[in-house]
C-alpha positions in Angstrom: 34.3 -31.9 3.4 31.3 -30.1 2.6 30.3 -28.7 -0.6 31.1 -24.9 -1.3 28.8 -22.2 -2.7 31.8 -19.9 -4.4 31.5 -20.5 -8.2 35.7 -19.9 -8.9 37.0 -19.0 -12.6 40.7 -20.1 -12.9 42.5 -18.5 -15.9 46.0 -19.5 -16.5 48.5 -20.4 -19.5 50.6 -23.0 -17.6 49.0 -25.9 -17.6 50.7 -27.3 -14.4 49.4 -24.2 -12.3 46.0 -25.1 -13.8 45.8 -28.1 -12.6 47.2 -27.3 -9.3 44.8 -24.6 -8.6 41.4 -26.2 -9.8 42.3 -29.9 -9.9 44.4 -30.2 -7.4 43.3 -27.7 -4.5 39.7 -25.9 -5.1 38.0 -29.8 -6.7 38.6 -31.2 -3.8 37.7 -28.4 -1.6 34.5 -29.1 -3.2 34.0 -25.5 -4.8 32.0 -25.6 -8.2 35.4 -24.9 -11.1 35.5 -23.6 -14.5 39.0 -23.0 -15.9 40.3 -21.0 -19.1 43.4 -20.8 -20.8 44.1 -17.2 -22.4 42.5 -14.2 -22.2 39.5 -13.9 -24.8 38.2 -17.5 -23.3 38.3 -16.3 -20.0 36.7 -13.3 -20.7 34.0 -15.5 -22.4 34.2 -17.9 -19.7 33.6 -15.3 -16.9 30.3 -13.5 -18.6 28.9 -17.0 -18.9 29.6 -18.6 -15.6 29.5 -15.8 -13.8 32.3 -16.8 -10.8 32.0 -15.6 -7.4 35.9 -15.7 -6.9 38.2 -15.2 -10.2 41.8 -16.9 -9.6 43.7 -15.4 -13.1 47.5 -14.8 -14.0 48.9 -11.5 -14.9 50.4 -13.3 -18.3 47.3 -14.7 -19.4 48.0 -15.5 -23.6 45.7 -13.4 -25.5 44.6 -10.6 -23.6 46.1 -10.0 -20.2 44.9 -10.5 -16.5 44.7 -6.7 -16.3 42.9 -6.1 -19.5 40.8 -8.8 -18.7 40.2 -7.5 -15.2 39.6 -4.4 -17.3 37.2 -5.8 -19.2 35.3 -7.4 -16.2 34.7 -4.0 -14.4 33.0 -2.6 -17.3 30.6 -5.5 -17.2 30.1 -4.8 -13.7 31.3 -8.2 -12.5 31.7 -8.2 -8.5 34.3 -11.2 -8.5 36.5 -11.3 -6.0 39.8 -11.3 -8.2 43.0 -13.0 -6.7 46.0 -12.4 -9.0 48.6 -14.6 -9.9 52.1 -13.5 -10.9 56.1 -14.4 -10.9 58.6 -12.4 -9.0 59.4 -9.4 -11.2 55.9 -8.3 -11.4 55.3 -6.7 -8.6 55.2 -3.5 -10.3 51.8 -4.2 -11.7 50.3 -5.0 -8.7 49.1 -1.8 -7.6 47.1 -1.5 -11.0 45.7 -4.7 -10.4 44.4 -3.1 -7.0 43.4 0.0 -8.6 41.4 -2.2 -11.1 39.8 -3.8 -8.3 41.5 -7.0 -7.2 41.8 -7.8 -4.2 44.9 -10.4 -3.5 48.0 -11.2 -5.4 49.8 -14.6 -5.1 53.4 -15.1 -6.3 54.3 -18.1 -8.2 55.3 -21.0 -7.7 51.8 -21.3 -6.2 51.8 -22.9 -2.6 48.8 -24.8 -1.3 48.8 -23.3 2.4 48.6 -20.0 0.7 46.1 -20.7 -2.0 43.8 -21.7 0.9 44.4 -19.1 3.1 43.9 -16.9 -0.1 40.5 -18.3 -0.7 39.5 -18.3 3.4 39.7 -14.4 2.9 38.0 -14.4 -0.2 34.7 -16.0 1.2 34.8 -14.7 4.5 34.7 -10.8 2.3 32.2 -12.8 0.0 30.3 -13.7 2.8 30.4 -10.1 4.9 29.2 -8.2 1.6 26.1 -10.9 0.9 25.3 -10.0 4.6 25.8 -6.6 4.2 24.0 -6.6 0.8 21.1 -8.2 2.5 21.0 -5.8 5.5 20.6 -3.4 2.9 17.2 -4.8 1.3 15.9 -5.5 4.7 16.7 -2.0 5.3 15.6 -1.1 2.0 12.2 -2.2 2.2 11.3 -1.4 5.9 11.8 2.2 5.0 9.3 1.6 1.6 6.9 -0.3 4.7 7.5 2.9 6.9 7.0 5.4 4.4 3.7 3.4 3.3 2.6 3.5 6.7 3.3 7.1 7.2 1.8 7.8 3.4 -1.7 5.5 5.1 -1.6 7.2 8.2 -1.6 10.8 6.5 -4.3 9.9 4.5 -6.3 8.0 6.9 -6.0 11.5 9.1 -6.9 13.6 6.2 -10.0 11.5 5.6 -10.9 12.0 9.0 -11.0 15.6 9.1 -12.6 15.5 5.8 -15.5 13.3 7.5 -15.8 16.1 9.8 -15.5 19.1 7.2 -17.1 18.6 4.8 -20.9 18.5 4.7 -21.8 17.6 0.8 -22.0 13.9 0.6 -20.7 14.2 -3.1 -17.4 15.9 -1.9 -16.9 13.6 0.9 -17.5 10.4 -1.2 -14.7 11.8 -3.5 -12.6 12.3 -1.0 -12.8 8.8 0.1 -12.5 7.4 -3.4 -9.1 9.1 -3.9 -7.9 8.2 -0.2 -9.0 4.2 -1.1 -7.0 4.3 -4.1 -3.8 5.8 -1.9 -3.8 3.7 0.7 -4.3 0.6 -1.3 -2.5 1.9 -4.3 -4.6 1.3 -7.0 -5.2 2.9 -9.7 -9.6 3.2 -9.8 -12.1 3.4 -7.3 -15.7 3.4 -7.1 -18.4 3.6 -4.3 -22.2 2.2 -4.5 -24.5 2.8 -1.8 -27.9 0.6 -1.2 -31.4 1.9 -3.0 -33.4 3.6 -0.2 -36.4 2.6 -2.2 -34.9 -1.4 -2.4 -32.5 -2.5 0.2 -31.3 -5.1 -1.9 -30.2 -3.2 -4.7 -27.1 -1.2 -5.1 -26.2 2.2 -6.6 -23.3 3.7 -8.3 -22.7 7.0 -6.3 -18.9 7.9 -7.2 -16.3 6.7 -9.5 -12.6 7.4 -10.1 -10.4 7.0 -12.9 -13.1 4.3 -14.2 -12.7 4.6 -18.0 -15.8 6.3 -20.2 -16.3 3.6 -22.4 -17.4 1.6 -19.5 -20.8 3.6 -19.7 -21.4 4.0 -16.4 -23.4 6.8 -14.8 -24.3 7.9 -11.5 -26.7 7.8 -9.4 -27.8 4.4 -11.7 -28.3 0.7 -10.5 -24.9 -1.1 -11.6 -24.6 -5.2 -10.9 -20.6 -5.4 -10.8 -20.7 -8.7 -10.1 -18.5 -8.1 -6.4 -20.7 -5.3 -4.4 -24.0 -7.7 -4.4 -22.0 -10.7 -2.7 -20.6 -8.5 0.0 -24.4 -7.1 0.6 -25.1 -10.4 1.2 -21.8 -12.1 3.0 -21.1 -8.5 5.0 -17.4 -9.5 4.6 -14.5 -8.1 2.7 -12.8 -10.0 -0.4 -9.8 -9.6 -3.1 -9.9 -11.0 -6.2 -8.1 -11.3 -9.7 -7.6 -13.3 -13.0 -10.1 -15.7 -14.5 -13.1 -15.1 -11.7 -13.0 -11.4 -11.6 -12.7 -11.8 -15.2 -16.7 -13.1 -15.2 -17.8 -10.4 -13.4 -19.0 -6.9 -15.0 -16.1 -5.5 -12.6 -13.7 -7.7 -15.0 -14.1 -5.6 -17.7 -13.0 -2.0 -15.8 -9.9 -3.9 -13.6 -7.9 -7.0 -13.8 -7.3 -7.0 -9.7 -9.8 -5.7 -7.2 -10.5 -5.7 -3.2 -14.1 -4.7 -2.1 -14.9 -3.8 1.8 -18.5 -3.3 2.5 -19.6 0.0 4.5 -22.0 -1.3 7.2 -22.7 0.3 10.3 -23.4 -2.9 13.0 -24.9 -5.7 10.3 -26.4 -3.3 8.1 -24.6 -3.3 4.6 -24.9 0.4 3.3 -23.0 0.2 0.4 -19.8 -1.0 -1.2 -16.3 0.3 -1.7 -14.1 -0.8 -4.6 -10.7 -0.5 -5.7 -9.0 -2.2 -8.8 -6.1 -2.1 -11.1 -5.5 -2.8 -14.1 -2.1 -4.5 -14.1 -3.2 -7.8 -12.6 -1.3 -7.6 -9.2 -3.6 -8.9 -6.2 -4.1 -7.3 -3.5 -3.3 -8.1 -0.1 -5.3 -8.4 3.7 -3.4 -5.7 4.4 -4.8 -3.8 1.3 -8.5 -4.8 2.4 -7.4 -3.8 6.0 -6.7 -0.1 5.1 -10.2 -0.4 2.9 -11.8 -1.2 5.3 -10.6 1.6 7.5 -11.9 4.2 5.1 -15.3 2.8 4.9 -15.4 2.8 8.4 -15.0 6.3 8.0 -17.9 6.0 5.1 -20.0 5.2 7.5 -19.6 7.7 10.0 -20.1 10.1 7.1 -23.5 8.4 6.5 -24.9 7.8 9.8 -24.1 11.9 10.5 -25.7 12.8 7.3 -29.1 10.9 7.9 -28.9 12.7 11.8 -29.1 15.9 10.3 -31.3 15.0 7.8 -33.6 13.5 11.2 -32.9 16.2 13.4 -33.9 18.9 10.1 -36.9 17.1 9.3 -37.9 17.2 12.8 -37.3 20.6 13.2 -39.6 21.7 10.6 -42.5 19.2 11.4 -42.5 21.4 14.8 -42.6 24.4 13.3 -45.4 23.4 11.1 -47.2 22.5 14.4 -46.5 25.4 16.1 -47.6 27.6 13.2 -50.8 25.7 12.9 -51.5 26.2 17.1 -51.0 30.0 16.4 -53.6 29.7 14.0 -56.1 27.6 15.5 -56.6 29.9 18.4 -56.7 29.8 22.3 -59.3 27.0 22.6 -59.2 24.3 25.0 -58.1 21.4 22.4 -55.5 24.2 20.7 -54.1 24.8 24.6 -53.3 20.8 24.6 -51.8 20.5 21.5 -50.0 23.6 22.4 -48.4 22.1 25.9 -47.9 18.5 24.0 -45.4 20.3 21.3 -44.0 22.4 24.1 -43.3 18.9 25.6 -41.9 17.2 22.8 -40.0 20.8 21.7 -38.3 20.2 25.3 -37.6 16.6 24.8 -35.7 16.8 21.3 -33.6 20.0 23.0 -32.8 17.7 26.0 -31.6 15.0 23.5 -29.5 17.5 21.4 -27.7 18.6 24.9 -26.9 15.1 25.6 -25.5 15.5 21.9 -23.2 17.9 22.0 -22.1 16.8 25.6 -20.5 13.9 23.7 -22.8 11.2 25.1 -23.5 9.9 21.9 -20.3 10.1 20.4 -17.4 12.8 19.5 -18.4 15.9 17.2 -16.6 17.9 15.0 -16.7 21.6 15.4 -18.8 21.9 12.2 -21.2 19.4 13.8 -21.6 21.0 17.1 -21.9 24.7 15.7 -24.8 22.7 13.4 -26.3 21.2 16.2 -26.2 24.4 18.6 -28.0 26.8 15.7 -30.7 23.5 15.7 -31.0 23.4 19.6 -31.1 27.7 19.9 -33.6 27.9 17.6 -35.6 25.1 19.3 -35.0 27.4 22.0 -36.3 30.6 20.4 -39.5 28.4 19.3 -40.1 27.7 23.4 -39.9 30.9 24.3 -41.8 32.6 22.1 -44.8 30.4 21.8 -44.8 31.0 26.1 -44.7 34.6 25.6 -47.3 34.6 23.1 -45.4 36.0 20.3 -44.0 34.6 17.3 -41.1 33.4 16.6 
């Protein structure tokens, strides 16, 4: 017969019911046995051992099989209790129920009915474990689904914030405290490469990172992580000993780092770190990575303005100067070569905000309509001779 899992505490006073019950019937049922013989060592004997089934008498010497049910229920024990009692006791069997037991065998104690007793004891034993355990799975998909919802709220609010907002400072705390959400950590920071030395990184927003680190903004800072991914182009977690080396060791105990890269360019770094010790997970460095993708768009629209602007005012300039130069011959052709390019950049903002480069934001499009109307304005007015 194989073995049994039910751990069963036997407490009775008459030794040839003892034996019965644990030597006789449960031993050789193969189900793991301690026995006691009064109350107080049963009591003792049940904290300790900790029984899955408890098989006890009404009479126990000592301390009864209420009390010591009693006694049981205040420690919170969840043994299934079968009690065992002479004819003439019946009258207590309803406080045993009350007290939580939940069968009751009259003695002289028969096999056939021990068994059967014990066959409804692990069959309950074995419906609440299964219950119990649909309860954590149940448990912890909600905690998955309400993470998921909690990522996908923020991952949306980033998104509109990508689109909003306009100062780079802002935005790059916005996506600091979303990186710390959705990987729930507790500090963030974000370096960008030196425009001046691609190879060299730059700490551009910080949170939660404790003063006494000494950092500062806008400064060169070797954390020991951001260079490698500059390099590799690929995410990574780490914690204990190696992080320990690095000068990101000293602000966290566990970090993950996503680069933000737009095709294989590297453009900067996003970090996130705690200081508890727990590592993270791919699915940490997944969501990471999803808000520096975001980083990204944030840059590569900030340096379009920044083009589009800077072209802007280089025309101006040249129209200004073609006002001033006069109606000669050599004006007139620099005149009709910056009408030409004046037509070709508003051609190339139309395909713009048509979408053909990619989607806009309303703030992006209103941006890029004031830049293609005043483009417009210039045209016109340098062909009616006036200025504009």
């Amino acid at each position: 017969m194989p073995t049994q899992s039910e751990k069963i505490l036997v407490a009775e006073g008459e030794s040839e019911v003892l034996d019965l019950v644990a030597q006789q019937v449960l031993t050789p049922l193969g189900y793991p046995v301690a026995t006691a013989t009064n109350g107080p060592a049963a009591l003792q004997a049940a904290l300790k051992f900790q029984p899955d089934i408890l098989i006890t008498a009404f009479d126990l010497p000592g301390l009864s099989g209420l009390d010591l049910l009693t006694a049981l229920r205040s420690q919170q024990s969840s043994a299934y209790v079968i009690m065992l009692g002479t004819k003439g006791s019946e009258q207590h069997i309803l406080e045993a129920l009350r007290l939580g037991a939940r069968d009751y065998l009259t003695k002289p104690v028969r096999e056939a009915e021990l068994v059967a007793a014990l066959d409804r004891a692990t069959e309950e034993l074995r419906l609440r474990r299964e219950r119990e355990q649909l309860a954590q799975k149940l448990t912890l998909a909600n905690q998955q689904l309400e993470r998921r919802l909690r990522e996908l709220t923020t991952l949306y609010g980033i998104g509109k914030a990508v689109t909003a907002i306009t100062d780079l400072n802002q935005l790059f705390a916005r996506l600091l405290d979303g990186a710390r959400q959705v990987t729930e950590s507790e500090i963030a920071w974000l370096m960008l490469t030196d425009e001046q030395h691609a190879n060299k990184l730059v700490l551009r927003a910080t949170r939660n990172v404790p003063p006494l680190a000494g950092l500062k903004l806008n400064q060169p800072w070797d954390d020991g992580l951001s260079n490698l991914l500059l390099l590799s182009g690929e995410g990574i977690t780490l914690a204990g000993e190696p992080l320990a080396k690095m000068n990101a060791g000293r602000i966290v105990k566990a970090a993950v780092a996503v680069p933000i890269k737009a095709k294989d360019q590297v453009m900067g770094v996003i970090v996130a770190g705690n200081k508890t010790g727990k590592p993270f997970t791919e699915r940490d460095q997944a969501m990471l990575s999803a808000v520096a993708d975001y980083a990204t768009i944030a840059l590569m629209n900030a340096r379009l303005f920044q083009e589009i602007e800077a072209r802007a005012r280089a025309l101006q300039l040249s129209y200004d100067e073609l006002r001033k130069a006069g109606g000669d011959a050599a004006a007139a052709a620099r005149f009709k070569e910056v009408q030409s390019r004046l037509q070709h950049i508003h051609a190339s903002l139309d395909a713009v905000l048509r979408g053909e480069v990619g989607p806009l934001s309303p703030k992006q499009a209103e941006v890029l309509r004031l830049i293609a109307d005043r483009i417009d304005q210039i045209r016109r007015s340098a062909a009616e001779g006036t200025t504009a």
